[in-house]
N, C-alpha and C positions, 0 to 999 in steps of 0.2 A: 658219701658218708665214709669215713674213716672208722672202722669199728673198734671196739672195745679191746680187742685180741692185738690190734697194732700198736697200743699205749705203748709207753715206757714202761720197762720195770718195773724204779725207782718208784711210780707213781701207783704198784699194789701194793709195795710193802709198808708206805707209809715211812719211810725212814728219808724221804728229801720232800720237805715242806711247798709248799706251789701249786699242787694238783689240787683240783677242787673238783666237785660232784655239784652238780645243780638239776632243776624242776621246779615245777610249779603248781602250787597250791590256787586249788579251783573255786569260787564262788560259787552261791546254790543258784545264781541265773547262769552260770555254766560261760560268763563272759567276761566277770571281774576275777583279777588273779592277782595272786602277788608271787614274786622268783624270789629263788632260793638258792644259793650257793655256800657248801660248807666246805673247808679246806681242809682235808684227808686227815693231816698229820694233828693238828690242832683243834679241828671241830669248830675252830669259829666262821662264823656265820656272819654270811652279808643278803641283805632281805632287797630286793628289786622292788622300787614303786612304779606301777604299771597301771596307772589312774585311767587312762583310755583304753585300756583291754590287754587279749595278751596275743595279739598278732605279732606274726616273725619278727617284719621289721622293729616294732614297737620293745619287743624282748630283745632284739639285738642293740640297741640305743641303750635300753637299761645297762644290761652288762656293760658294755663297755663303757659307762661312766662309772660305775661302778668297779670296774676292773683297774679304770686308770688313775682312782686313788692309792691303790696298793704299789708298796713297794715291790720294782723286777725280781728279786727274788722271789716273790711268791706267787707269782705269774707263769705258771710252768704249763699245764693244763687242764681243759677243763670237760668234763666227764657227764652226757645227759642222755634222757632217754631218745624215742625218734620220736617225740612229739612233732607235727606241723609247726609248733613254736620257733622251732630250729630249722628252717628254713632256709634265714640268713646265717647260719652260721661259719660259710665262705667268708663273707663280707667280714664279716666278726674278726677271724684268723688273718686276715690280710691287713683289715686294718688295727689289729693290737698284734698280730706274732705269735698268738695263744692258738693252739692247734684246739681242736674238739673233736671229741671222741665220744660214739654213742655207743649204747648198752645193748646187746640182742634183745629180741623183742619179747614180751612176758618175760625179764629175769629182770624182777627192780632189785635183788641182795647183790648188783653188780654195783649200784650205788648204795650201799648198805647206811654208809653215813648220814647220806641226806635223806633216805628214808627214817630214819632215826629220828634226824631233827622234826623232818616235818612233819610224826607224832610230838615231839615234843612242842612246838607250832600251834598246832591245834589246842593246845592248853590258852593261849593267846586270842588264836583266828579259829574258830569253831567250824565243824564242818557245817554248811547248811544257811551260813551267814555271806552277807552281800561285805566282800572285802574290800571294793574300793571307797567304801566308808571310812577307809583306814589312811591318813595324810601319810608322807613323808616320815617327817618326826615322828608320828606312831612308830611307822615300823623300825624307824631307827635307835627307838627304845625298848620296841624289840628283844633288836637283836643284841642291844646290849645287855640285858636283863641274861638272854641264851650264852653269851657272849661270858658273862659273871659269872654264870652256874658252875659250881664245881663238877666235875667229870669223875664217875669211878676211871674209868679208861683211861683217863689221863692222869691215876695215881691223887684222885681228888685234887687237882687243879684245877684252874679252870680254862678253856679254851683263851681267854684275855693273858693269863698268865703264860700260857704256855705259848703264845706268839710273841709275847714280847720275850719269853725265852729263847729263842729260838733268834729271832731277830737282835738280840744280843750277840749270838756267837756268831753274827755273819757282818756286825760291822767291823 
């Protein structure tokens, strides 16, 4: 594991867009999950379908389908706790180039954002409820819904605006 303390800079202060914070939100049979990844700078959110559970490899498949629709710029790093979930996450950085970096252990305000979201989440996925009830599309309505919400933090924007700001000034 590569800890927290070796990140980049760039990737505390939130001023170069690409680092993302992920986890995973737990079912009440303690089996079904759905991932979570929010991009530091922006706060938008990409939600992992993980219909067959949330084993290593099973979480390492998700992210990287999901990683490998974002555009390289926003592909910098990506930031989780040491869940068993993360297991494969060698496998992960070899085959995307996206390093991972985990959090010391009891300090989740080192992923502050994504704990953030995943209150917010839970207005959605409750805790106590069986979440692989939830398709694809669900959660991809989701996150767009999280996606649209305006942000005090982001000066009331919203995380959708505020990436395709951002992805403006870097074409």
């Amino acid at each position: 594991m590569v800890m927290i303390s070796e990140r980049p800079a760039e990737a505390a202060d939130r001023a170069v867009p690409g680092h993302w914070e992920g986890d995973l939100l737990i079912g009440t049979d303690l089996t079904s999950a759905v991932g979570t990844l929010v991009e530091r700078t922006t706060r938008y959110v990409v939600l992992l379908h993980l219909p067959d559970g949330r084993a290593a490899h099973l979480v390492e498949q998700a992210m990287r389908q999901a990683i490998s629709a974002l555009p390289a710029q926003l592909t910098r790093t990506i930031t989780w706790d040491q869940g068993k979930e993360m297991a494969n996450h060698a496998e992960f950085t070899l085959a995307t180039g996206i390093p991972v970096y985990f959090c010391d252990p009891h300090k989740p305000w080192q992923r502050g954002s994504n704990e953030n979201t995943n209150g917010l989440l839970r207005q959605y996925l409750p805790k106590g409820t069986n979440l692989s009830v939830h398709s694809a599309d669900d959660l991809a309505g989701i996150a767009q819904s999280l996606n649209n919400r305006a942000r005090k933090t982001l000066a009331y924007m919203t995380p959708s605006e505020k990436l395709a700001e951002l992805l403006a000034h870097t074409t």
